[in-house]
PyMOL Python script that loads the backbone (N, CA, C, O; Angstrom):
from pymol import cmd

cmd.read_pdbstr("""\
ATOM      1  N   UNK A   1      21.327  17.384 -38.414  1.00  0.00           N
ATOM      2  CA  UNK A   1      22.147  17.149 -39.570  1.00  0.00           C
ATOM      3  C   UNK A   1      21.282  16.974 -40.809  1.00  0.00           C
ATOM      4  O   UNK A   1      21.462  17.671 -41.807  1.00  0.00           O
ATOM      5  N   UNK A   2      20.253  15.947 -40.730  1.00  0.00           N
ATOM      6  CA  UNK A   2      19.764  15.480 -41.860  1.00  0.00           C
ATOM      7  C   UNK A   2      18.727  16.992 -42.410  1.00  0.00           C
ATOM      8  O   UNK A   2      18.379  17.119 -43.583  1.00  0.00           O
ATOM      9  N   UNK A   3      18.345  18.076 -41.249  1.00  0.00           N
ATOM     10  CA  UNK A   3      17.350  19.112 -41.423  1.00  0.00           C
ATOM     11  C   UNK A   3      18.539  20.493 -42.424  1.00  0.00           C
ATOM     12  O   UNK A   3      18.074  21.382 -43.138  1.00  0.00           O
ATOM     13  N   UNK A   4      19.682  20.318 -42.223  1.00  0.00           N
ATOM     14  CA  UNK A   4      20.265  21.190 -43.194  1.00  0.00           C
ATOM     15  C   UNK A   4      19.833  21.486 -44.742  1.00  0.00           C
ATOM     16  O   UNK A   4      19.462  20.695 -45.609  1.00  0.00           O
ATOM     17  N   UNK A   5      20.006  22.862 -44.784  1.00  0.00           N
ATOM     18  CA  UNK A   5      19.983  22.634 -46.290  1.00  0.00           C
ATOM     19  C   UNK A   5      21.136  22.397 -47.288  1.00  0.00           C
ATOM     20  O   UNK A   5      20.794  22.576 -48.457  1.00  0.00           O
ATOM     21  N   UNK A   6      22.255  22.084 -47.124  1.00  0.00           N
ATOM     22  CA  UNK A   6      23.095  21.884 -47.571  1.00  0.00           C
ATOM     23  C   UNK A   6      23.591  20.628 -46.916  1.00  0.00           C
ATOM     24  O   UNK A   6      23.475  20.577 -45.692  1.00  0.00           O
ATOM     25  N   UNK A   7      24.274  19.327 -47.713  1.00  0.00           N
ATOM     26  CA  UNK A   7      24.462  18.143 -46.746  1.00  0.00           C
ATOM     27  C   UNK A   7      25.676  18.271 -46.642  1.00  0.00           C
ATOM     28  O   UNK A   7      26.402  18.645 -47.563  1.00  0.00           O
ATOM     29  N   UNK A   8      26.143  17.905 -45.225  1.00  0.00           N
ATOM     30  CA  UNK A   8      27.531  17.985 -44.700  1.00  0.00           C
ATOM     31  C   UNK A   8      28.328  16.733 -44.330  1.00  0.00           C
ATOM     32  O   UNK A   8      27.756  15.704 -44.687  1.00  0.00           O
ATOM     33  N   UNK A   9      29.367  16.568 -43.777  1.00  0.00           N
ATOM     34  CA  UNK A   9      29.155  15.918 -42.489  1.00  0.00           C
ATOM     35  C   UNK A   9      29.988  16.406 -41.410  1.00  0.00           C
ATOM     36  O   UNK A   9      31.031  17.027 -41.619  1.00  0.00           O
ATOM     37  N   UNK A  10      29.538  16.133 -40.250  1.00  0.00           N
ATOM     38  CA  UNK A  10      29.533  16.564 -38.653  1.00  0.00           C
ATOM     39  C   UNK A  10      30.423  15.140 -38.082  1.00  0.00           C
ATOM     40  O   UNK A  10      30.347  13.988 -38.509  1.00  0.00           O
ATOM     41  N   UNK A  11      31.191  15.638 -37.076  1.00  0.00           N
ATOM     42  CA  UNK A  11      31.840  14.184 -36.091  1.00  0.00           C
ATOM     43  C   UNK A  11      31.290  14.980 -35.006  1.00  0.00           C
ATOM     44  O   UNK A  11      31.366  16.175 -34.720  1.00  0.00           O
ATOM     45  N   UNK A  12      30.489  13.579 -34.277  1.00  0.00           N
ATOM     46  CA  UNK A  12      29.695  12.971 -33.087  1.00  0.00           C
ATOM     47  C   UNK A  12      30.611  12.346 -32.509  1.00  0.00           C
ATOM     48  O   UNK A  12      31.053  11.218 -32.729  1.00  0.00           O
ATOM     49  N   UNK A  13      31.092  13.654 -31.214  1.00  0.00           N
ATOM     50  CA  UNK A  13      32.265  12.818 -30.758  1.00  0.00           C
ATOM     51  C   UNK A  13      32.158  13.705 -29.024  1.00  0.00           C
ATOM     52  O   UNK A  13      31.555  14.756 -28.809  1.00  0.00           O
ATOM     53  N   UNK A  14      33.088  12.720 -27.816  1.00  0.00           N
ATOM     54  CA  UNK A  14      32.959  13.827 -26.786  1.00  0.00           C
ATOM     55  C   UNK A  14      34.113  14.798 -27.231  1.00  0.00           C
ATOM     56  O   UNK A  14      34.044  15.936 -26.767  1.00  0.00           O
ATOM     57  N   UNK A  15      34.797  14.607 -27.775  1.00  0.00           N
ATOM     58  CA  UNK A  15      36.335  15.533 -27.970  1.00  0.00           C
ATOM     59  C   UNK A  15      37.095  14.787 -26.328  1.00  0.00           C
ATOM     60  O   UNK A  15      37.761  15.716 -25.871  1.00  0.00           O
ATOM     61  N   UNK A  16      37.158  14.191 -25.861  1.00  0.00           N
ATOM     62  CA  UNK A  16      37.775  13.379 -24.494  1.00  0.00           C
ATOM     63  C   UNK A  16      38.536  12.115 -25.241  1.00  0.00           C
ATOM     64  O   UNK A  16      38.192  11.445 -26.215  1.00  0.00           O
ATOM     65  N   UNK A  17      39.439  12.069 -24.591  1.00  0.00           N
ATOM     66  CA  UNK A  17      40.519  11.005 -24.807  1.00  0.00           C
ATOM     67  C   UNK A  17      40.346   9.893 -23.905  1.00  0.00           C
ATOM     68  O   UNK A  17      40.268  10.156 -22.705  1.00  0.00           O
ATOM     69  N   UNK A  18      40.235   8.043 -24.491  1.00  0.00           N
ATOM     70  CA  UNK A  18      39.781   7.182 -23.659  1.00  0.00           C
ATOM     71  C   UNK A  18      40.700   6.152 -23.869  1.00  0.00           C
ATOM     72  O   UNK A  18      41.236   6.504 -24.919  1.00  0.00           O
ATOM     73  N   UNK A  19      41.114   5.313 -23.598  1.00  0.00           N
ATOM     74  CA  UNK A  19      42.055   4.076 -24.231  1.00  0.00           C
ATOM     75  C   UNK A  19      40.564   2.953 -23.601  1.00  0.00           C
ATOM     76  O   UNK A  19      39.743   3.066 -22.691  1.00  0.00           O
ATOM     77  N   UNK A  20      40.846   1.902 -24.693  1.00  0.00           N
ATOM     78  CA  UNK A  20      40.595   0.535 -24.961  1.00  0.00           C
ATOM     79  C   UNK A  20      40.473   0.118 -23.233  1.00  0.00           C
ATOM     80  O   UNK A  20      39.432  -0.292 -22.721  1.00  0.00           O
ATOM     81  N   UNK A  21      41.366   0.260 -22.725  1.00  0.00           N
ATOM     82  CA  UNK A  21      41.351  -0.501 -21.094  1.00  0.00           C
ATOM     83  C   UNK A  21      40.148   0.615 -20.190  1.00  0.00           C
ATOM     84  O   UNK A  21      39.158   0.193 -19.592  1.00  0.00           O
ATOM     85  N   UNK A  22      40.517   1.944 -20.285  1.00  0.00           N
ATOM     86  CA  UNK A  22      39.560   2.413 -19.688  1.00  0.00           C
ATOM     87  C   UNK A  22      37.726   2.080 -20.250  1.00  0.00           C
ATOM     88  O   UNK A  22      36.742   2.037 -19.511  1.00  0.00           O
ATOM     89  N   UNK A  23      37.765   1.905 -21.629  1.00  0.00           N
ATOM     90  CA  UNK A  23      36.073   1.422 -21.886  1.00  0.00           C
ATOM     91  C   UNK A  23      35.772  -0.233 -21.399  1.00  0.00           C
ATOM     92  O   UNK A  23      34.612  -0.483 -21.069  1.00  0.00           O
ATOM     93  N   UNK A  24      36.589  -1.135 -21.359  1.00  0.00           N
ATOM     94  CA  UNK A  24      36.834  -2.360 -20.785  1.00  0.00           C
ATOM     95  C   UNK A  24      36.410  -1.913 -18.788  1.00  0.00           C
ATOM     96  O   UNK A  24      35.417  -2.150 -18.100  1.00  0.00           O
ATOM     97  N   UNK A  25      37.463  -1.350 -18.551  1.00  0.00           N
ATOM     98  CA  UNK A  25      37.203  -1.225 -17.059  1.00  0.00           C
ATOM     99  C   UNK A  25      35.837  -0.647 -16.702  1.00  0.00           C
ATOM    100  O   UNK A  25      34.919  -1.342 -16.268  1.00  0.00           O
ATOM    101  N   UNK A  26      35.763   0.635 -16.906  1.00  0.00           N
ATOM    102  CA  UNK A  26      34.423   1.191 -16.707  1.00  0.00           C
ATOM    103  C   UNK A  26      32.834   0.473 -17.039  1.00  0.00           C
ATOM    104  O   UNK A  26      31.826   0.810 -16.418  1.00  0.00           O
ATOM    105  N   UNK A  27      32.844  -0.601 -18.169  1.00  0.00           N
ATOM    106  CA  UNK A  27      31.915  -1.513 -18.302  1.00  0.00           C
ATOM    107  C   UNK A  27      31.996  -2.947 -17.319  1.00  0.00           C
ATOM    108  O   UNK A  27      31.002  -3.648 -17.132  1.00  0.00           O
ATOM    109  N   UNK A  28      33.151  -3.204 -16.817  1.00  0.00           N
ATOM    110  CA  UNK A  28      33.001  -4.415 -15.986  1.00  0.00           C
ATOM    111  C   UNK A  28      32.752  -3.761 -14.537  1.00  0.00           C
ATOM    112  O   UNK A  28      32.111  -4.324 -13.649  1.00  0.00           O
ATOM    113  N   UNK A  29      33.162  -2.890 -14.459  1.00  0.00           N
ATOM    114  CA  UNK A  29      33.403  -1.873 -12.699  1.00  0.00           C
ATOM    115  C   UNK A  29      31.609  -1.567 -12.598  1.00  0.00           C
ATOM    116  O   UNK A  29      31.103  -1.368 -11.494  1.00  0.00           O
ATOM    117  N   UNK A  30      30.789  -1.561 -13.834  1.00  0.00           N
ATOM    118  CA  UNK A  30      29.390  -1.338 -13.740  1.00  0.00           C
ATOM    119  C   UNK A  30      28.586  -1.991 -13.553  1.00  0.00           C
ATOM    120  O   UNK A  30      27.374  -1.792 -13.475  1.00  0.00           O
ATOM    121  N   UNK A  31      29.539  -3.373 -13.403  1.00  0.00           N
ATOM    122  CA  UNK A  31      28.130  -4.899 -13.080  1.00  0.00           C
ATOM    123  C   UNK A  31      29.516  -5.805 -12.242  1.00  0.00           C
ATOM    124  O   UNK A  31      29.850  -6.986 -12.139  1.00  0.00           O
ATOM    125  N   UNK A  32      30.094  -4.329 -11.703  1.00  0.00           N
ATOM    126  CA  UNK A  32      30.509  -5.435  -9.843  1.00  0.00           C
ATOM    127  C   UNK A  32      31.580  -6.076 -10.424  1.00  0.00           C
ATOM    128  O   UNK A  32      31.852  -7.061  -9.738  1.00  0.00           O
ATOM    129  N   UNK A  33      32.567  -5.935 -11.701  1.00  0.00           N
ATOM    130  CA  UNK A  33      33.573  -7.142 -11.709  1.00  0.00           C
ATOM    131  C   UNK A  33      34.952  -6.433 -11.961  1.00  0.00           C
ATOM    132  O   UNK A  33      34.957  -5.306 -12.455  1.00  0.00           O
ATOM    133  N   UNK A  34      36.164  -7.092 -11.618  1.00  0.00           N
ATOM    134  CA  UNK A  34      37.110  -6.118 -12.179  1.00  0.00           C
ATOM    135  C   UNK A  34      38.049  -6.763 -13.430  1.00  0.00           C
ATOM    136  O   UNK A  34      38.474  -7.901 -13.635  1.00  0.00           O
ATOM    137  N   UNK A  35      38.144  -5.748 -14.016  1.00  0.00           N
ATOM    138  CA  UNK A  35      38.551  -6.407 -15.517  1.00  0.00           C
ATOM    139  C   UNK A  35      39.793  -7.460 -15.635  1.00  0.00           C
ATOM    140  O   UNK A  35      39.904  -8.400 -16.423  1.00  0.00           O
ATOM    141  N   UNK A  36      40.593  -7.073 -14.732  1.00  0.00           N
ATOM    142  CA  UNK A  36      42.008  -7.691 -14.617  1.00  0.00           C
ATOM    143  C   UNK A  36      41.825  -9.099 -14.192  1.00  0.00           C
ATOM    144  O   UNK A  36      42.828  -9.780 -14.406  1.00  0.00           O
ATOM    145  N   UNK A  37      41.098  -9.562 -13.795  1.00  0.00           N
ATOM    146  CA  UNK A  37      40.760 -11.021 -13.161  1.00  0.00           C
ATOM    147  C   UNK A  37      40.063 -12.039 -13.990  1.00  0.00           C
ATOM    148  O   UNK A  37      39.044 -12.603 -13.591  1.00  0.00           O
ATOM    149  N   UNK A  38      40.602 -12.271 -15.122  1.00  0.00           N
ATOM    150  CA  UNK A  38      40.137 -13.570 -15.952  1.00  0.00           C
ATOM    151  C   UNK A  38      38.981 -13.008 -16.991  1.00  0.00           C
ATOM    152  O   UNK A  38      38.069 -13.684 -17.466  1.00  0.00           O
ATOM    153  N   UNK A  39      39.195 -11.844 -17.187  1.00  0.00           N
ATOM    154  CA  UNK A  39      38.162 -11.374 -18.392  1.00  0.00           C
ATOM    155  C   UNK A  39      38.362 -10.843 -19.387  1.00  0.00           C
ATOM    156  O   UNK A  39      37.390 -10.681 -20.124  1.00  0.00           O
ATOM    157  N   UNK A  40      39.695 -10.351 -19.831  1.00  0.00           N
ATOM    158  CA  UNK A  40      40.778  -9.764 -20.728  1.00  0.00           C
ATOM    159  C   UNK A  40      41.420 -10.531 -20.321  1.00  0.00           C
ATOM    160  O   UNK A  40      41.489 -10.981 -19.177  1.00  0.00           O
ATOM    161  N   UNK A  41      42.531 -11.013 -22.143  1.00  0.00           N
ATOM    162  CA  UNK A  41      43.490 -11.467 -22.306  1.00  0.00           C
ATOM    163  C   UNK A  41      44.100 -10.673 -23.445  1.00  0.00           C
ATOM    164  O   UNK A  41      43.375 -10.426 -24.409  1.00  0.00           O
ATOM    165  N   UNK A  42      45.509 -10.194 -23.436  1.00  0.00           N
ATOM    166  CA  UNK A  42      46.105  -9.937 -24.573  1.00  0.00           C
ATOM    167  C   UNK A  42      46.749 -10.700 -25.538  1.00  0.00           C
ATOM    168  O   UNK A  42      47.486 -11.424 -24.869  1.00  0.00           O
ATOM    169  N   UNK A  43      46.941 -11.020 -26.908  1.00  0.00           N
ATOM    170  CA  UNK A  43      47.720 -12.213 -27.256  1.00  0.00           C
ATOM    171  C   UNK A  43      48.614 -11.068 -28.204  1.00  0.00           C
ATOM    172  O   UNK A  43      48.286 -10.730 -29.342  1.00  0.00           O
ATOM    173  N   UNK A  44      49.656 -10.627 -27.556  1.00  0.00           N
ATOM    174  CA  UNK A  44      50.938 -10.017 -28.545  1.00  0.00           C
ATOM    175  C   UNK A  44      50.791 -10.125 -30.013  1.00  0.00           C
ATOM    176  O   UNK A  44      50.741  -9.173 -30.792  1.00  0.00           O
ATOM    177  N   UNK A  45      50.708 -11.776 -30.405  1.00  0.00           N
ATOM    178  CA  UNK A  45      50.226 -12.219 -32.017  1.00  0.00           C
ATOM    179  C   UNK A  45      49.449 -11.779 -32.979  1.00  0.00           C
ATOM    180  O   UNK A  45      49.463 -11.908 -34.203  1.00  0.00           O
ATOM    181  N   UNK A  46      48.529 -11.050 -31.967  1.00  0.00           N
ATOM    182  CA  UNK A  46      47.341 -10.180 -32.850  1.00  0.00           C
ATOM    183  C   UNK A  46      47.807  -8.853 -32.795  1.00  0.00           C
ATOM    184  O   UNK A  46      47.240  -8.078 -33.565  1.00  0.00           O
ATOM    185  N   UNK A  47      48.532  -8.479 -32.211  1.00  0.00           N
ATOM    186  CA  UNK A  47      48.464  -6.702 -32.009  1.00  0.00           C
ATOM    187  C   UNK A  47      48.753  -6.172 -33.222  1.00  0.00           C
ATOM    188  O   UNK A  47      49.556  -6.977 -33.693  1.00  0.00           O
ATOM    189  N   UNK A  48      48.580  -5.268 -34.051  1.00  0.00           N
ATOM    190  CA  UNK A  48      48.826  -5.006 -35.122  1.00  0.00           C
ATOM    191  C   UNK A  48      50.327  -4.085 -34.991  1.00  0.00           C
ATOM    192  O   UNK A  48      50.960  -3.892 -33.954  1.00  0.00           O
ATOM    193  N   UNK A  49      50.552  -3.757 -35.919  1.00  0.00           N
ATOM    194  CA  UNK A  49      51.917  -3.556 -35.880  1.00  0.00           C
ATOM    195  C   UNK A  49      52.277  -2.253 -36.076  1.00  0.00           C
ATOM    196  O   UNK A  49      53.420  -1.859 -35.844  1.00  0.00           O
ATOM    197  N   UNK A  50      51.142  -1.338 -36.605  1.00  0.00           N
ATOM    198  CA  UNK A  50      51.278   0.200 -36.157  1.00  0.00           C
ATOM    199  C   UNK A  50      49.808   0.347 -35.150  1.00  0.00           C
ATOM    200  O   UNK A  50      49.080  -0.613 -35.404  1.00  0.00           O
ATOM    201  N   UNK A  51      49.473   0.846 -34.582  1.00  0.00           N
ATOM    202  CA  UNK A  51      48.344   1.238 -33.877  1.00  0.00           C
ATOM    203  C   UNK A  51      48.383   2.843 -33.642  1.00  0.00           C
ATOM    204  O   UNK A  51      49.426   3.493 -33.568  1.00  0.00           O
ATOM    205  N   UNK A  52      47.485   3.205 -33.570  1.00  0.00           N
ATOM    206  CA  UNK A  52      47.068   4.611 -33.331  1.00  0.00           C
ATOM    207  C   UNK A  52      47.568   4.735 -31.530  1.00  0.00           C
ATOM    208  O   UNK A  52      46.969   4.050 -30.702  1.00  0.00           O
ATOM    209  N   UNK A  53      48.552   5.550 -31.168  1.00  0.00           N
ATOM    210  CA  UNK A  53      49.071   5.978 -29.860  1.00  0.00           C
ATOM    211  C   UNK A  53      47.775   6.287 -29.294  1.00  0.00           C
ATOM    212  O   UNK A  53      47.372   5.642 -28.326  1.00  0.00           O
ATOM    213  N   UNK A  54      46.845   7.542 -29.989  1.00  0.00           N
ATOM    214  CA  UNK A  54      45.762   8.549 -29.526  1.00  0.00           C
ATOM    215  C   UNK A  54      44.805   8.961 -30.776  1.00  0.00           C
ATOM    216  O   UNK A  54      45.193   9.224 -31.915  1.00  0.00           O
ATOM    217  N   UNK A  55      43.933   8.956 -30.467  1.00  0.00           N
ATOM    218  CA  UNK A  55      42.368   9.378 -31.121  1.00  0.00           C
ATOM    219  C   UNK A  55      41.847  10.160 -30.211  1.00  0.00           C
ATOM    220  O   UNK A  55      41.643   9.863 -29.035  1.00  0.00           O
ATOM    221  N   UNK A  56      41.531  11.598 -30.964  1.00  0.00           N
ATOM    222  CA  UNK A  56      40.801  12.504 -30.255  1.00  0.00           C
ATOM    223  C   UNK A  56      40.169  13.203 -31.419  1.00  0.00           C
ATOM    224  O   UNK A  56      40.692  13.919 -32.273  1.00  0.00           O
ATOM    225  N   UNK A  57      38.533  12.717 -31.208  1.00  0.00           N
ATOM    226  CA  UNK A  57      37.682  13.605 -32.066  1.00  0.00           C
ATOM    227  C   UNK A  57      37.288  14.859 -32.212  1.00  0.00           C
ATOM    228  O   UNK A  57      37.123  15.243 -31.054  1.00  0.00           O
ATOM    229  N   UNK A  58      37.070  15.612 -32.827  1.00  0.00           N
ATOM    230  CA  UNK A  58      36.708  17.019 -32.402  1.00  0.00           C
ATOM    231  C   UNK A  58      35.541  17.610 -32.987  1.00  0.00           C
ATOM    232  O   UNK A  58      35.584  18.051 -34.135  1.00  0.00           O
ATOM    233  N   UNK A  59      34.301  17.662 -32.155  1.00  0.00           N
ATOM    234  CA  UNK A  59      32.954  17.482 -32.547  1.00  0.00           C
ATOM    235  C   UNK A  59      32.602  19.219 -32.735  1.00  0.00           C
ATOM    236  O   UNK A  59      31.450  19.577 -32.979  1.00  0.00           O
ATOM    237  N   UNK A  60      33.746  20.228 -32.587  1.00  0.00           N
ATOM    238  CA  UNK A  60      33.335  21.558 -32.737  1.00  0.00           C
ATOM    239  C   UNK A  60      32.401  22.373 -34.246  1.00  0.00           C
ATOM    240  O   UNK A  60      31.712  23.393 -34.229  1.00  0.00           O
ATOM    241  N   UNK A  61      32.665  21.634 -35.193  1.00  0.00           N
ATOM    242  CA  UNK A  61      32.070  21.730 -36.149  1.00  0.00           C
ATOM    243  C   UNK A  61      30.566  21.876 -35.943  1.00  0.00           C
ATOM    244  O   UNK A  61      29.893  22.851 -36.280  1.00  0.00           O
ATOM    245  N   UNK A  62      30.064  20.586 -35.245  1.00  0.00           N
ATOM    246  CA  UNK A  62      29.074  19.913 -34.985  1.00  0.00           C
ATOM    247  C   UNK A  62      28.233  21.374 -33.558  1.00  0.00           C
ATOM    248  O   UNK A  62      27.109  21.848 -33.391  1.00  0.00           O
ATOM    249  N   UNK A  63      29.076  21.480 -33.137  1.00  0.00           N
ATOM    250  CA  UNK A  63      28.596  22.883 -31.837  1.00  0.00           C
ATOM    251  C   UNK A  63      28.280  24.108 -32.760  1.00  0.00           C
ATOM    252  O   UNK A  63      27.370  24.891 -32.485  1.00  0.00           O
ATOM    253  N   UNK A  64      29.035  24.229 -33.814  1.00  0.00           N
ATOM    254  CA  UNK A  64      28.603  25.395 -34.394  1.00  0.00           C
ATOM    255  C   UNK A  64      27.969  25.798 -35.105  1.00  0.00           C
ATOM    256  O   UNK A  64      27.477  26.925 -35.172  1.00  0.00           O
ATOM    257  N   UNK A  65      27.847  24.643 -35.977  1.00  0.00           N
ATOM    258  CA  UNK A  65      26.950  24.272 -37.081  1.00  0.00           C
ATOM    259  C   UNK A  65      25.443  24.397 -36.606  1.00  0.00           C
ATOM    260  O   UNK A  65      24.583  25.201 -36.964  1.00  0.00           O
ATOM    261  N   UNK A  66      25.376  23.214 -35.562  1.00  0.00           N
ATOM    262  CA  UNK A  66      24.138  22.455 -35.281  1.00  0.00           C
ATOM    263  C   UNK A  66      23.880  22.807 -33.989  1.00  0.00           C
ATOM    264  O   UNK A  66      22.725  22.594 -33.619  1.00  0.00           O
ATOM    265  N   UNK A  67      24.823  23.407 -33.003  1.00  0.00           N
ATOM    266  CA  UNK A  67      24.369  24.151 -31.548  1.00  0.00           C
ATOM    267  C   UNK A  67      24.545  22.711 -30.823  1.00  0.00           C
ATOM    268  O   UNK A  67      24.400  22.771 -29.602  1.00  0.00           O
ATOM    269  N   UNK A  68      24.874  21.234 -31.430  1.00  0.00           N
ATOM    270  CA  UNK A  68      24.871  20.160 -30.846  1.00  0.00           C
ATOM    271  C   UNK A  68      26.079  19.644 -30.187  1.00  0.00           C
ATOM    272  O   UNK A  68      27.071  19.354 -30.855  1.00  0.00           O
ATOM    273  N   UNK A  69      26.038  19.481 -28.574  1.00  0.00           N
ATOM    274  CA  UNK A  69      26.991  19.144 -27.586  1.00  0.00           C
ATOM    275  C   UNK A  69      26.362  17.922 -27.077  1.00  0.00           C
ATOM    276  O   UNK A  69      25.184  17.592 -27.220  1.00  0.00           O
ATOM    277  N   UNK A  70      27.446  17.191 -26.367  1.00  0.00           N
ATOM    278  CA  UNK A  70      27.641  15.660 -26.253  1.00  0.00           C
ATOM    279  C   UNK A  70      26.294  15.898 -24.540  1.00  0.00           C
ATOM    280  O   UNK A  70      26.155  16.800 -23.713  1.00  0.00           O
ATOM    281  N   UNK A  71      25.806  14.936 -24.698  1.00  0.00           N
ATOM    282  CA  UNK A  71      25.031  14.924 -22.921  1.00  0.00           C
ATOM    283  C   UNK A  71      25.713  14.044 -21.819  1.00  0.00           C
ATOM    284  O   UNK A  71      25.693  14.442 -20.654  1.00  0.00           O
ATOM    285  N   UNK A  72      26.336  12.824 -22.160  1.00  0.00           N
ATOM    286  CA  UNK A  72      27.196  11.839 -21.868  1.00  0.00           C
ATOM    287  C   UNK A  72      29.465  11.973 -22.248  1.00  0.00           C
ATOM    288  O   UNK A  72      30.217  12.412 -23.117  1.00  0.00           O
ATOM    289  N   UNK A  73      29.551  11.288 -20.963  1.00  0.00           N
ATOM    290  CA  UNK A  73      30.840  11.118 -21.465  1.00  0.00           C
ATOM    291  C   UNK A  73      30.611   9.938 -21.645  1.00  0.00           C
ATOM    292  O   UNK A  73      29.490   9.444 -21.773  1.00  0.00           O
ATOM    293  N   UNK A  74      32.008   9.174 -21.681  1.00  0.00           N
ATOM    294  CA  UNK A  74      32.208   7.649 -22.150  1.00  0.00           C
ATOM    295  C   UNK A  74      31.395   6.666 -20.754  1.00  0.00           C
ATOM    296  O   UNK A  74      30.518   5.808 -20.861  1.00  0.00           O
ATOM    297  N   UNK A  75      32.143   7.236 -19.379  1.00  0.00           N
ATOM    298  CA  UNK A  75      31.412   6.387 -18.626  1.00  0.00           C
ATOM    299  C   UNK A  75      29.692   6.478 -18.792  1.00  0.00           C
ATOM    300  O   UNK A  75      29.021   5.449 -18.876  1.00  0.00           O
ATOM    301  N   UNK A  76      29.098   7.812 -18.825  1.00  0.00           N
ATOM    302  CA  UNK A  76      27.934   7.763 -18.558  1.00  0.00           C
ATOM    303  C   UNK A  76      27.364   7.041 -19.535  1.00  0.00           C
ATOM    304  O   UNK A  76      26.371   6.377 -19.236  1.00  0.00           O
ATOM    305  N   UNK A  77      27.927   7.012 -21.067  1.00  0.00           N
ATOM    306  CA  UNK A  77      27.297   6.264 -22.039  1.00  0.00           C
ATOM    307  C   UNK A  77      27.535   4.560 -21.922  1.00  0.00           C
ATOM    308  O   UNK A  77      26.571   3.887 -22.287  1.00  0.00           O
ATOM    309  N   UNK A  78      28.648   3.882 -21.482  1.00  0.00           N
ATOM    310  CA  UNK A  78      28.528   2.770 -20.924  1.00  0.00           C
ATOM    311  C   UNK A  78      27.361   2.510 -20.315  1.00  0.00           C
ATOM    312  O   UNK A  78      26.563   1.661 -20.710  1.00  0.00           O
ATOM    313  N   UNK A  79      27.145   3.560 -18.876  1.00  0.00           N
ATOM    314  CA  UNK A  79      26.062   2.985 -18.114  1.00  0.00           C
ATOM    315  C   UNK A  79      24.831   2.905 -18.737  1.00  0.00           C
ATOM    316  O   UNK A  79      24.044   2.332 -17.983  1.00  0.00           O
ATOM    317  N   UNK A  80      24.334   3.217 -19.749  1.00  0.00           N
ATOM    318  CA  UNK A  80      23.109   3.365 -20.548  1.00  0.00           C
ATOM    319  C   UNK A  80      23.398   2.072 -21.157  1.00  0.00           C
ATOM    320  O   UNK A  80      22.437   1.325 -20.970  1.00  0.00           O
ATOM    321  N   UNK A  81      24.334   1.507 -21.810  1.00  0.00           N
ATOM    322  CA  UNK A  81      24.461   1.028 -22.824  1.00  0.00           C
ATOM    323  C   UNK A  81      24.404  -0.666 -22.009  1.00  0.00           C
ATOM    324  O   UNK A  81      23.753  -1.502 -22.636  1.00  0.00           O
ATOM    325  N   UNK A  82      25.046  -1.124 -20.702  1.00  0.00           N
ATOM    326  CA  UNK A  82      25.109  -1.771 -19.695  1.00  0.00           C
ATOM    327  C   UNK A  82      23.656  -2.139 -18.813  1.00  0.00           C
ATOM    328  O   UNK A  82      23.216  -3.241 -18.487  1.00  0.00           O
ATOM    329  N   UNK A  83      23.168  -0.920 -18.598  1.00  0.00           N
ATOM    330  CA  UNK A  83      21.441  -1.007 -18.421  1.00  0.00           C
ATOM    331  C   UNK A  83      20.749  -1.292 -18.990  1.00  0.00           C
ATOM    332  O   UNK A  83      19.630  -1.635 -18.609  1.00  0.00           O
ATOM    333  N   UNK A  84      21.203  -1.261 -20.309  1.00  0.00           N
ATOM    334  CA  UNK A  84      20.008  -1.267 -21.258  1.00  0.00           C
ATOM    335  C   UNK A  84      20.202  -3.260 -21.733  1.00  0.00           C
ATOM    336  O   UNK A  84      19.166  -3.822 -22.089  1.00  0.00           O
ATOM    337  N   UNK A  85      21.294  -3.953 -21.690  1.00  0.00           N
ATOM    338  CA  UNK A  85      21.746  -5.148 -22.061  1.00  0.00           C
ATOM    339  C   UNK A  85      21.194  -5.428 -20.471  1.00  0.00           C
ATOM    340  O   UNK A  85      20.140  -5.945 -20.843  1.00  0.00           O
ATOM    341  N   UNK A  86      21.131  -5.464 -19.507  1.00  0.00           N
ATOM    342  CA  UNK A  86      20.412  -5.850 -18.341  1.00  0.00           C
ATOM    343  C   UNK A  86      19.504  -5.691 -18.112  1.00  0.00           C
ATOM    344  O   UNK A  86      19.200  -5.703 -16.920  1.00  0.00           O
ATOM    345  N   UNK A  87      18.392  -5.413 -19.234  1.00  0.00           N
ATOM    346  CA  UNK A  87      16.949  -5.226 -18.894  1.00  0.00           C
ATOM    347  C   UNK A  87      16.327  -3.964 -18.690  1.00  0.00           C
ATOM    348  O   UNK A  87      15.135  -3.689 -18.829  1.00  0.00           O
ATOM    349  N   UNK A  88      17.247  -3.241 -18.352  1.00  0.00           N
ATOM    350  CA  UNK A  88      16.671  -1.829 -17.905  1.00  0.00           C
ATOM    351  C   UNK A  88      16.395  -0.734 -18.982  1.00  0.00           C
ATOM    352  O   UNK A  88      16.257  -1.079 -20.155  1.00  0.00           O
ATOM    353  N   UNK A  89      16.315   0.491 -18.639  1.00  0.00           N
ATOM    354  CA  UNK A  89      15.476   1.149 -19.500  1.00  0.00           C
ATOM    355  C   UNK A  89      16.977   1.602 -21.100  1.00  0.00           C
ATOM    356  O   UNK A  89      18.183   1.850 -21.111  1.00  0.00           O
ATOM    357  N   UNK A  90      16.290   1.520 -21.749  1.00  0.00           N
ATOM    358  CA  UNK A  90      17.601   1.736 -23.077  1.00  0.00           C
ATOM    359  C   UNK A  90      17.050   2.925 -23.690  1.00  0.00           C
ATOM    360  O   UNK A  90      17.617   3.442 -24.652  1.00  0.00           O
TER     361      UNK A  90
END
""", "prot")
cmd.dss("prot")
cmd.show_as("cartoon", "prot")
cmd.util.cbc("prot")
cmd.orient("prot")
């Protein structure tokens, strides 16, 4: 991006659809715990009052432009991100 000669901008995205519970689950399911058991709570009071149903990025710009595709999905980037807060390699 920054090597262009013209400045743009690009979305850094997988183009994959994830909800809030699946990035919650997949990070506790990675250090042995399951989310539903005393580690999430919802409080109705906070929920905002429109919310986005779905977010789906679309990083094709970014493939054509820049030849640049995602290496990770959401889980695999958890596990980096989970390893790396446990000591391991980041």
């Amino acid at each position: 991006m920054l090597q262009q000669d013209k400045p743009d901008d690009f979305v850094i995205a997988t183009g994959e659809i994830y909800s809030l519970q699946d990035y919650i689950e997949t990070e506790l399911l990675s250090v042995g715990s399951d989310w539903r058991v005393g580690y999430v709570q919802a409080y109705p009071s906070s929920f905002r009052p429109a919310n986005i149903a779905e977010s789906k990025e679309n990083p094709q710009k970014a493939l054509g432009v820049l030849g640049w595709r995602t290496e990770y999905n959401m889980k695999g980037f958890v596990k980096i991100m989970v390893d790396c807060q446990l000591g391991g390699e980041c």
